[in-house]
C-alpha positions in Angstrom: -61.6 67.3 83.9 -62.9 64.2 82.1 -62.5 64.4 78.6 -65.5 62.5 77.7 -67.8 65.6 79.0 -66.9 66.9 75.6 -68.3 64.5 73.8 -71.2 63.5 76.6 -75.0 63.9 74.9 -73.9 64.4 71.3 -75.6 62.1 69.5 -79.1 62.8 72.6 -81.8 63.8 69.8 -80.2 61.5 66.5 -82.7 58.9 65.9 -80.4 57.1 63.5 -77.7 56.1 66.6 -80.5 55.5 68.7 -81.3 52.4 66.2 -77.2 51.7 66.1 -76.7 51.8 69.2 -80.0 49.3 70.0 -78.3 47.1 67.0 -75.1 46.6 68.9 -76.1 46.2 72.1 -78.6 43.4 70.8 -75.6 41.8 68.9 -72.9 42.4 72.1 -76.2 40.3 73.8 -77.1 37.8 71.7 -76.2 33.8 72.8 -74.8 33.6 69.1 -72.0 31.0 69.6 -70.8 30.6 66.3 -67.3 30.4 65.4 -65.7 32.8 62.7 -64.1 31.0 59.5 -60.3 30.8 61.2 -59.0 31.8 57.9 -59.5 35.3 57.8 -56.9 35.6 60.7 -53.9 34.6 59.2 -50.9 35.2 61.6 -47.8 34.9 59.7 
């Protein structure tokens, strides 16, 4: 069985991820190309 059927429709009637989830997928969409400030990945 898939294990995501256990989890599948939990959130179906919470207006607050609706708005989250419309948030992110605008962001994920957006053409913002701008670059994040290289310092705050320091590889050491």
């Amino acid at each position: 069985m898939n294990p995501w059927i256990k989890v599948a429709g939990l959130f179906k009637d919470d207006p607050y991820f609706a708005e989250i989830a419309l948030s992110i997928r605008a962001e994920r969409e957006s053409n913002d190309d701008s670059e994040v400030d290289p310092s705050l990945y320091i590889v050491e």
